[in-house]
C-alpha positions as a Markdown table, in Angstrom:
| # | Residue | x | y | z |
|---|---|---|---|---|
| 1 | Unk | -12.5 | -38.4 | 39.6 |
| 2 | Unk | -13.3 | -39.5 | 35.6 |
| 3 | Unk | -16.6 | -37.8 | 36.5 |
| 4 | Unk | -14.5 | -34.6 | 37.1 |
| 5 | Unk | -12.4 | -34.7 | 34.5 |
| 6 | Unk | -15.0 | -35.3 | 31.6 |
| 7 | Unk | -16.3 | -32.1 | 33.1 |
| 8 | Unk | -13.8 | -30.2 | 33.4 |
| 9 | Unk | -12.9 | -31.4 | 29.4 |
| 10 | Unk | -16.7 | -30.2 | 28.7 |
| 11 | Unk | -16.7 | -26.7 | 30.3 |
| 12 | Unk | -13.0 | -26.4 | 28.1 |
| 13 | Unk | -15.1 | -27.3 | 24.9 |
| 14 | Unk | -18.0 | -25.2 | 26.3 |
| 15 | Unk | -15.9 | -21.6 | 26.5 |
| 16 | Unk | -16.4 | -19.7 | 23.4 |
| 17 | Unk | -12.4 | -18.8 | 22.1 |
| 18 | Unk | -10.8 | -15.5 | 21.9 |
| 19 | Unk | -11.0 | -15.6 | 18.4 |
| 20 | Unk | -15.0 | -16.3 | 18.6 |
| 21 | Unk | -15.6 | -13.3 | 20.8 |
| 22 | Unk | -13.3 | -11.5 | 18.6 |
| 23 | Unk | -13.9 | -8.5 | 18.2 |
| 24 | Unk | -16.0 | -7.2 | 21.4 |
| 25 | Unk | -14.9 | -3.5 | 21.0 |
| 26 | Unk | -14.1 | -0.8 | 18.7 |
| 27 | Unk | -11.6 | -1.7 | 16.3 |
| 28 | Unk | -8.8 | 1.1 | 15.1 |
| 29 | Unk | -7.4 | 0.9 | 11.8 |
| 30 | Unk | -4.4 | 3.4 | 11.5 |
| 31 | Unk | -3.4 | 4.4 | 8.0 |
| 32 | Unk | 0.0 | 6.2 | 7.2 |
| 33 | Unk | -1.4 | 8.0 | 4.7 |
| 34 | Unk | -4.4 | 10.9 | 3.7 |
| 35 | Unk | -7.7 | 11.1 | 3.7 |
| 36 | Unk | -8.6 | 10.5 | -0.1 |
| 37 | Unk | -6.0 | 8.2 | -1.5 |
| 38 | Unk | -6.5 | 5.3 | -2.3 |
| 39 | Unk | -5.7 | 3.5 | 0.6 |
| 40 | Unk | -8.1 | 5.2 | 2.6 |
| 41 | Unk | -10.7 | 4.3 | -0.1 |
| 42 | Unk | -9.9 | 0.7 | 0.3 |
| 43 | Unk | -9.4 | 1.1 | 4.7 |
| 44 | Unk | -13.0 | 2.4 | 4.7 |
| 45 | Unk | -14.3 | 0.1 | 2.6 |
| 46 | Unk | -13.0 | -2.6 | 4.5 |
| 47 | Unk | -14.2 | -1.3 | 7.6 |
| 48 | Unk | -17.4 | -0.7 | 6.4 |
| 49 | Unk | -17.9 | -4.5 | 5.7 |
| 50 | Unk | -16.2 | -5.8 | 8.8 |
| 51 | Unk | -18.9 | -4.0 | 10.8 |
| 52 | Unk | -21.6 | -5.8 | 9.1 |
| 53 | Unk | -19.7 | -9.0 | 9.8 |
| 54 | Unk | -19.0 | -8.3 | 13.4 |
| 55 | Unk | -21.6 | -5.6 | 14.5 |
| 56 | Unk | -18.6 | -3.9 | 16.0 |
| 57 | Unk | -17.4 | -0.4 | 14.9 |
| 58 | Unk | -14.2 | -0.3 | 12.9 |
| 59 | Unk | -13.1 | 3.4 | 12.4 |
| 60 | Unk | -9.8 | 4.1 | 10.3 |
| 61 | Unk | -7.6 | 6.5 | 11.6 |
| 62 | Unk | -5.5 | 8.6 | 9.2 |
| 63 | Unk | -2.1 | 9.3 | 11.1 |
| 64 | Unk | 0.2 | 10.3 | 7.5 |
| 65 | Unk | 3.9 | 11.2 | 7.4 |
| 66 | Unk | 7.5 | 9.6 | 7.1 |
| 67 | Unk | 6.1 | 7.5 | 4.4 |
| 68 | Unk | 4.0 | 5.1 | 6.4 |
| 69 | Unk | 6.2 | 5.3 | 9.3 |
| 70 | Unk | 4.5 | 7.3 | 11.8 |
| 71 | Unk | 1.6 | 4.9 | 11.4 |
| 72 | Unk | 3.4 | 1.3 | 11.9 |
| 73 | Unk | 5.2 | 2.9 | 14.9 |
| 74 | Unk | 2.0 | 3.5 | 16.9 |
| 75 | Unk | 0.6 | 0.1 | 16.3 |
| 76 | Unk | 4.1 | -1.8 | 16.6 |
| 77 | Unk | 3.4 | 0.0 | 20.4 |
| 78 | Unk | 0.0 | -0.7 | 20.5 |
| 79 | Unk | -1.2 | -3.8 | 22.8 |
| 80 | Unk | -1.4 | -7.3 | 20.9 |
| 81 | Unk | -5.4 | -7.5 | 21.4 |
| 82 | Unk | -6.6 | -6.9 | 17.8 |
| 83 | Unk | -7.8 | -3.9 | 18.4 |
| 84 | Unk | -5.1 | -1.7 | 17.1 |
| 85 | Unk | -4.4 | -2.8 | 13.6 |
| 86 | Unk | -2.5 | -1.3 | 10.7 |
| 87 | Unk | -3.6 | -0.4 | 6.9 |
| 88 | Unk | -0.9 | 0.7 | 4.5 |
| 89 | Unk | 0.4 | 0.0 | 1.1 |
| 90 | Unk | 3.0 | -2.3 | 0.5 |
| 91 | Unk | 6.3 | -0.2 | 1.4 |
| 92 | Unk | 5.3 | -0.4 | 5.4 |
| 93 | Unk | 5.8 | -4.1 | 4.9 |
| 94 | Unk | 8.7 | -4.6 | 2.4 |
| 95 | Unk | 10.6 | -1.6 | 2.1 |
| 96 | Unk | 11.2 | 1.6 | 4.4 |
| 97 | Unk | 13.1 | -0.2 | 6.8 |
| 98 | Unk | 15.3 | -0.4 | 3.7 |
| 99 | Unk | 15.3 | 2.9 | 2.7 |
| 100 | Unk | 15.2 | 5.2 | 5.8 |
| 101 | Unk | 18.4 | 4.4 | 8.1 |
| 102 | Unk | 16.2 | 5.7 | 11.3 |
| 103 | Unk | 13.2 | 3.4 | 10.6 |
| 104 | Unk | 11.3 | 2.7 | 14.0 |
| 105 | Unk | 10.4 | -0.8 | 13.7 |
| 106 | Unk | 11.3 | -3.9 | 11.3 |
| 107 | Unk | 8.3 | -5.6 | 9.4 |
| 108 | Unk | 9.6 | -8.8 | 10.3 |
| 109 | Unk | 9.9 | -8.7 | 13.8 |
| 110 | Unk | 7.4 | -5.8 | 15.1 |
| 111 | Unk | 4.1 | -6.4 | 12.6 |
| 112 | Unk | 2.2 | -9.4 | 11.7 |
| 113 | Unk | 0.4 | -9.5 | 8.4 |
| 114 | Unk | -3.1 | -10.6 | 9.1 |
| 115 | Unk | -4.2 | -10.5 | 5.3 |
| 116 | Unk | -3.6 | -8.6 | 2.1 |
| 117 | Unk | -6.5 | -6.9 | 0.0 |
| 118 | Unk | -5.9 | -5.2 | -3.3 |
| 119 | Unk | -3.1 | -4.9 | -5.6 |
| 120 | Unk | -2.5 | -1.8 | -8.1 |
| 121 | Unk | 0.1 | 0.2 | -9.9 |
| 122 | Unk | 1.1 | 3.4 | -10.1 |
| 123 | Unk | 0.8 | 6.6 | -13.0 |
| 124 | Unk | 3.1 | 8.7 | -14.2 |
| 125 | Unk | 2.0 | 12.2 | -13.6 |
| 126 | Unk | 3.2 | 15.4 | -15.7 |
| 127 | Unk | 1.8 | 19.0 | -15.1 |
| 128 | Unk | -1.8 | 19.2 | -17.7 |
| 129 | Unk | 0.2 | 21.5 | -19.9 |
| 130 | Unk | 3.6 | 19.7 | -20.3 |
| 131 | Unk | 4.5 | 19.9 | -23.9 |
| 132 | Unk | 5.4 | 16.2 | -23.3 |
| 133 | Unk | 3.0 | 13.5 | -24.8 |
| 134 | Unk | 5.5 | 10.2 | -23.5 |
| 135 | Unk | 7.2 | 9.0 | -21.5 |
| 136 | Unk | 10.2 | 9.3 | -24.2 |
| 137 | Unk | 9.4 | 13.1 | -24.6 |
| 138 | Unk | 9.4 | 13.5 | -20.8 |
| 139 | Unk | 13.0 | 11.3 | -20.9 |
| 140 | Unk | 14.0 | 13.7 | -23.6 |
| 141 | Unk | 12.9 | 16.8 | -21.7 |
| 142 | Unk | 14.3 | 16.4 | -18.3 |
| 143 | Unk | 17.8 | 15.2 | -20.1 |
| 144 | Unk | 18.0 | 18.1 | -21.8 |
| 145 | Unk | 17.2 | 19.9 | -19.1 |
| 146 | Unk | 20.0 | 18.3 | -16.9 |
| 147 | Unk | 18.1 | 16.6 | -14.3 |
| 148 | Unk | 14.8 | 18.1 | -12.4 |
| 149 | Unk | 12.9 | 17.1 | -9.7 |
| 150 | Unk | 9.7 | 14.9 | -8.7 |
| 151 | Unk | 7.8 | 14.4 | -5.8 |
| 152 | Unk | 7.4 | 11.5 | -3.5 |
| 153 | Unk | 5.1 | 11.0 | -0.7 |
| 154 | Unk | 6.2 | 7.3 | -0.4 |
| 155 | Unk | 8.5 | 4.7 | -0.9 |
| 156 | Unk | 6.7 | 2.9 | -3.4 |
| 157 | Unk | 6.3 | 6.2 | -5.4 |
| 158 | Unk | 10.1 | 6.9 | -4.5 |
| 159 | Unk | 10.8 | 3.2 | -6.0 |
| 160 | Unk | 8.8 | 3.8 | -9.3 |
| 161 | Unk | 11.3 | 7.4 | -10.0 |
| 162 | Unk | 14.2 | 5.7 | -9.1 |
| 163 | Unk | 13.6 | 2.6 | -11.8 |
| 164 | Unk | 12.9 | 5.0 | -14.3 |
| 165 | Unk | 15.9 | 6.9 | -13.5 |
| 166 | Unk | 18.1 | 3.7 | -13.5 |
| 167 | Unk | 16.9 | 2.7 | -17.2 |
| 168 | Unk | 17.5 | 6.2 | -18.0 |
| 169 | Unk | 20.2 | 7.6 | -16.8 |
| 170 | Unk | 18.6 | 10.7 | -15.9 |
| 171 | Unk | 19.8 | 12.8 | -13.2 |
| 172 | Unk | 16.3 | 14.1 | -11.0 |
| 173 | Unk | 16.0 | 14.6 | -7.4 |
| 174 | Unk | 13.5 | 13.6 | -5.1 |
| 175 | Unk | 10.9 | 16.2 | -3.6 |
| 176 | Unk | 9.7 | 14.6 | -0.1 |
| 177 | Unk | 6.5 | 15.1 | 0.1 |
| 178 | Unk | 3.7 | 13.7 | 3.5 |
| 179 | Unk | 1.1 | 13.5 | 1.5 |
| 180 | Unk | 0.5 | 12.6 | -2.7 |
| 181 | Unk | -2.2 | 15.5 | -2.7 |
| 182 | Unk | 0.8 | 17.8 | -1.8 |
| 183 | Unk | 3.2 | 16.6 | -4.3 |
| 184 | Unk | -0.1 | 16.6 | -7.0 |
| 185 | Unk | -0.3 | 20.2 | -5.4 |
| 186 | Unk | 3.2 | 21.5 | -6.4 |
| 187 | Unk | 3.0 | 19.4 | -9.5 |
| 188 | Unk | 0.3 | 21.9 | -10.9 |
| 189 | Unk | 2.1 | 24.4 | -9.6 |
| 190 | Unk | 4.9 | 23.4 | -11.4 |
| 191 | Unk | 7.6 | 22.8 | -8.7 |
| 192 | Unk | 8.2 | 19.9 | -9.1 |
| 193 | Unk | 8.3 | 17.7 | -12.9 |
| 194 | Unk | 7.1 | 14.4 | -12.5 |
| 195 | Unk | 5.0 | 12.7 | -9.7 |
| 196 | Unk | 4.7 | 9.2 | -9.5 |
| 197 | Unk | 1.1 | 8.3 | -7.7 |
| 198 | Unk | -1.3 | 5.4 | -7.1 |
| 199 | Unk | -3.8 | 4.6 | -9.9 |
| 200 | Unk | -6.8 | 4.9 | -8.5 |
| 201 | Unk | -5.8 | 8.7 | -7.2 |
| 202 | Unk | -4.1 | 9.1 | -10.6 |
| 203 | Unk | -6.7 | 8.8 | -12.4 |
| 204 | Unk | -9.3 | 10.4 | -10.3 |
| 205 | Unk | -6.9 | 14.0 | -10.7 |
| 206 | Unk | -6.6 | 13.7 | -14.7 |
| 207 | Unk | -10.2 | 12.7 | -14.9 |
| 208 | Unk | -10.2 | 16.2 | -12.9 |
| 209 | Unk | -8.4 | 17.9 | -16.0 |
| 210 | Unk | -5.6 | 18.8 | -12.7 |
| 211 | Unk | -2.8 | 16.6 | -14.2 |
| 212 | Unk | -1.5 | 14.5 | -17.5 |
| 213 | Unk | -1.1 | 10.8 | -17.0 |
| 214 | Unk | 1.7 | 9.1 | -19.5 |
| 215 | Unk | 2.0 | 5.9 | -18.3 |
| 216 | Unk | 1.3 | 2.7 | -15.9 |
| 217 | Unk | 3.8 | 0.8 | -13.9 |
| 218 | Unk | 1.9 | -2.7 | -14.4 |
| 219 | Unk | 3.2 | -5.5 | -17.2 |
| 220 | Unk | -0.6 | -5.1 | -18.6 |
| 221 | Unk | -2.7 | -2.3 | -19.2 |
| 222 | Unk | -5.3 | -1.1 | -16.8 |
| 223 | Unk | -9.1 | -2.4 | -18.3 |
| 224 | Unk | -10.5 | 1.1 | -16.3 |
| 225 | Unk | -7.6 | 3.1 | -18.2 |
| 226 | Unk | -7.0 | 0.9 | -21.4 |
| 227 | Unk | -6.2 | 3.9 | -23.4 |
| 228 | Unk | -3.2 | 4.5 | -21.1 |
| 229 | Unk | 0.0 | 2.6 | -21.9 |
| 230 | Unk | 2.5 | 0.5 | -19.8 |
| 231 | Unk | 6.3 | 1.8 | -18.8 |
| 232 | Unk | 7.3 | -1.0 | -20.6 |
| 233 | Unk | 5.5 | 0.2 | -24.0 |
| 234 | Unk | 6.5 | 3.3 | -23.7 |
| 235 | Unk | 10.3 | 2.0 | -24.2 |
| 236 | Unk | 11.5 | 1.6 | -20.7 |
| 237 | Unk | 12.0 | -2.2 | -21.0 |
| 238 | Unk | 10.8 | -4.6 | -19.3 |
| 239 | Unk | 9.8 | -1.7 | -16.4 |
| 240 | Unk | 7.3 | -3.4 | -14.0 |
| 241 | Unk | 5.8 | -2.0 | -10.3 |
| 242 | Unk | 3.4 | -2.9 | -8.0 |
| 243 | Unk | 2.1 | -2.3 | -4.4 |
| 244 | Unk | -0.3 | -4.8 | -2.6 |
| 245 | Unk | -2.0 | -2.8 | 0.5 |
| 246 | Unk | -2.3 | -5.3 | 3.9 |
| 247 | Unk | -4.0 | -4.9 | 6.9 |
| 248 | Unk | -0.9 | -6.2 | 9.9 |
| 249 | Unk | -1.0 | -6.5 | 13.8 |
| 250 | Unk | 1.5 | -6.1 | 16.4 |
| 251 | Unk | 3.8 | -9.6 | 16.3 |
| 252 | Unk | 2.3 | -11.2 | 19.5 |
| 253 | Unk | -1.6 | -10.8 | 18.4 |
| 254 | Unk | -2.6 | -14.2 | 19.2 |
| 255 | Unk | -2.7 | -16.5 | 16.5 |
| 256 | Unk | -6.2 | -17.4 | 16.9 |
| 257 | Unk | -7.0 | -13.4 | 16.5 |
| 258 | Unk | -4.9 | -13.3 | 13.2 |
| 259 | Unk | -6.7 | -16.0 | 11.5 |
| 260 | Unk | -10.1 | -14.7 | 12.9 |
| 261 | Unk | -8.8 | -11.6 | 10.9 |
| 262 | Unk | -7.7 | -13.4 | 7.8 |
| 263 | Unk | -11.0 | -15.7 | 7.5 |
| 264 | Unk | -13.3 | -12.4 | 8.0 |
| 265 | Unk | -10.7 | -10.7 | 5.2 |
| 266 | Unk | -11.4 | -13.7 | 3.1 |
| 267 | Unk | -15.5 | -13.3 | 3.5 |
| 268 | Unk | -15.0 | -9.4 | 3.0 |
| 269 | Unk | -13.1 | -9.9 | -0.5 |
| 270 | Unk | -15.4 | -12.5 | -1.5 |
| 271 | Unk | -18.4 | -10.1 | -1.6 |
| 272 | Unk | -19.4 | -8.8 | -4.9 |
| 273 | Unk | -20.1 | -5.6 | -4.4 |
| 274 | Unk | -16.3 | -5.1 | -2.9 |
| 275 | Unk | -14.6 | -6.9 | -5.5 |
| 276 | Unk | -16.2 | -5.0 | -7.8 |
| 277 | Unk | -15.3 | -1.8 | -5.9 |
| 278 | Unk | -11.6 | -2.8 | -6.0 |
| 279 | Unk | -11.6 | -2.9 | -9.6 |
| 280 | Unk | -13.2 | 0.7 | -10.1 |
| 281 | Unk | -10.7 | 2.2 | -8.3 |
| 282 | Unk | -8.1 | 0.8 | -10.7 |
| 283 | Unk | -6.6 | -2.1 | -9.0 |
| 284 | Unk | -7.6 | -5.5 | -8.4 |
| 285 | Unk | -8.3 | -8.0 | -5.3 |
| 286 | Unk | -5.7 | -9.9 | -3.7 |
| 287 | Unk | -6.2 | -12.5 | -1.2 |
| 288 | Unk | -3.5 | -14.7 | 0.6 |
| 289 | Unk | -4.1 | -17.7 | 3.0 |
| 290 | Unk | -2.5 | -17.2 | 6.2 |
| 291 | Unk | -0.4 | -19.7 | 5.5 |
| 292 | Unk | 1.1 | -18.1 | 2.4 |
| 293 | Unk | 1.7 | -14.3 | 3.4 |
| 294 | Unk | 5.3 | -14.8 | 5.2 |
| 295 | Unk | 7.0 | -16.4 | 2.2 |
| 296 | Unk | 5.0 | -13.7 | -0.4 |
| 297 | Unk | 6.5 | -11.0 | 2.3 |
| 298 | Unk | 10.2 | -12.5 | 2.1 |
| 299 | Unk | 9.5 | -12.4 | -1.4 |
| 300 | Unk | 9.1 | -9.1 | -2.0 |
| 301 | Unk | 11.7 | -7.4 | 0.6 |
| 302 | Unk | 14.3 | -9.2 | -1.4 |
| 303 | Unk | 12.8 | -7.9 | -4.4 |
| 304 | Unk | 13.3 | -4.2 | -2.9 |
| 305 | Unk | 16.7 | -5.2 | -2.1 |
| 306 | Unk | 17.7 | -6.0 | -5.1 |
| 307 | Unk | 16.5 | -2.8 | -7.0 |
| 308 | Unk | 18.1 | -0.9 | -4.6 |
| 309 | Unk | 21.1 | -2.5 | -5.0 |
| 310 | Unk | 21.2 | -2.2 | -8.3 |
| 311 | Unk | 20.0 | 1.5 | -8.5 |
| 312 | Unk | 22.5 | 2.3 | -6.1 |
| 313 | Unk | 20.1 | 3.6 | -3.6 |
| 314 | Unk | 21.5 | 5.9 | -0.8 |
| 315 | Unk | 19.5 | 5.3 | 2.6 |
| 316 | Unk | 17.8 | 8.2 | 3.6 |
């Protein structure tokens, strides 16, 4: 019988876990969000280097629209295996299911964040020949003009117009747009004022000569845009915005496949040549333990809270 046991015990010890086999298949990363921005930049990056790891295929698929939405609904449905994972910017995570009253899932209770990746701010954006130099002359402009409008394509971006708008006082409306290319799009075209975008595709479209950039969202200056200044610098006081992009899994992924995921994060962000990619496209890394990603999450949902509280924020 002890001879029994002590085998059983063995063959236990002997069985490779989920988490070692993990992953044995191809590996989807959905993205709520266009080809060409800068979260698919980082998604494909990221996949790129988790192939090498694994020697399994990781292929990101673009599903934009509803801000993110459409996205964290298919993998909230997805099976818990680890095989259908999410990739989005910050708002997926901390903020639509407070700003859209018909919001599929809660971030909380449906997703699991397996590990965060980079963190970056966001331009301001102005059509290439607005007479505006500032963000005071822009403040000046649309007052005198009694409002106008700017685009969105998601929360964050939503977030950033609405601060502005609270230190303000101006009167714009939001333009809803399902992708930032589109709402670049009727930028130059002039249909809408302002557009509020992620650095790395902000800067990519004035390097472009396509649009004028007039300031950053961060507390510091960007050292890949250090000629461009901060909100805060350009007189909007103490104005400060960020988004963090995450990679999450349905709630019941296995623990053991979630901290595969985070220790494999960990090795991708720890490579050079990535962390050096992350800061060319204008943001920086931005790695949390395991441990440490729930309470930074509660963190930053009462953070949206509370601007939208006190911007007076109608749910959409």
């Amino acid at each position: 019988m002890r001879r029994l046991a002590l085998a059983v015990l063995f063959a236990a010890f002997s069985l490779p876990s989920q988490a070692q086999d993990y992953p044995r298949q191809t590996v989807r990363i959905v993205l709520g969000f266009g080809a060409g921005g800068g979260a698919d930049v980082s998604a494909r990056l990221f996949a790129a280097k988790m192939e090498g790891l694994t020697g399994q295929t990781f292929i990101v698929v673009n599903k934009p629209g509803a801000s993110g939405n459409i996205a964290a609904t298919e993998v909230v449905k997805a099976q818990s295996d680890g095989y259908t994972l999410l990739w989005s910017p910050s708002s997926a995570y901390s903020s639509n299911h407070l700003m859209y009253k018909n919001t599929p899932y809660d971030p909380k209770r449906d997703l699991r964040i397996a590990t965060t990746f980079n963190r970056y701010g966001f331009v301001l954006l102005v059509n290439k020949d607005n007479p505006a130099g500032s963000v005071n002359e822009l403040t000046e402009q649309l007052r005198k003009k009694g409002g106008g409008l700017y685009g969105s394509a998601a929360t964050s971006f939503m977030a950033c117009s609405e601060l502005y708008k609270l230190a303000t006082g101006l009167a714009t409306q939001q333009v809803n747009y399902k992708t930032t290319g589109d709402a670049v799009r009727d930028l130059i075209g002039n249909q809408v004022d302002y557009v509020f975008a992620d650095a790395a595709f902000a800067i990519s479209q004035a390097q472009a000569g396509r649009v004028k950039m007039l300031a950053i969202t961060l507390r510091d200056r960007l050292g890949s845009a250090p000629h461009l200044p901060t909100m805060a610098e350009s007189g909007i006081a103490d104005y400060e915005m960020s988004g963090w992009i995450a990679l999450a899994a349905p709630r019941r992924t296995p623990d053991d496949i979630v901290r595969r995921l985070n220790d494999l994060a960990q090795r991708v962000l720890a490579m050079p040549d990535v962390r050096q990619a992350i800061l060319d496209s204008s943001s920086e890394p931005m790695f949390l333990p395991l441990g440490d990603i729930e309470g930074f999450q509660d963190s930053q949902i009462q953070k949206w809270r509370k601007l939208l509280a006190e911007s007076k924020f109608e749910m959409q």
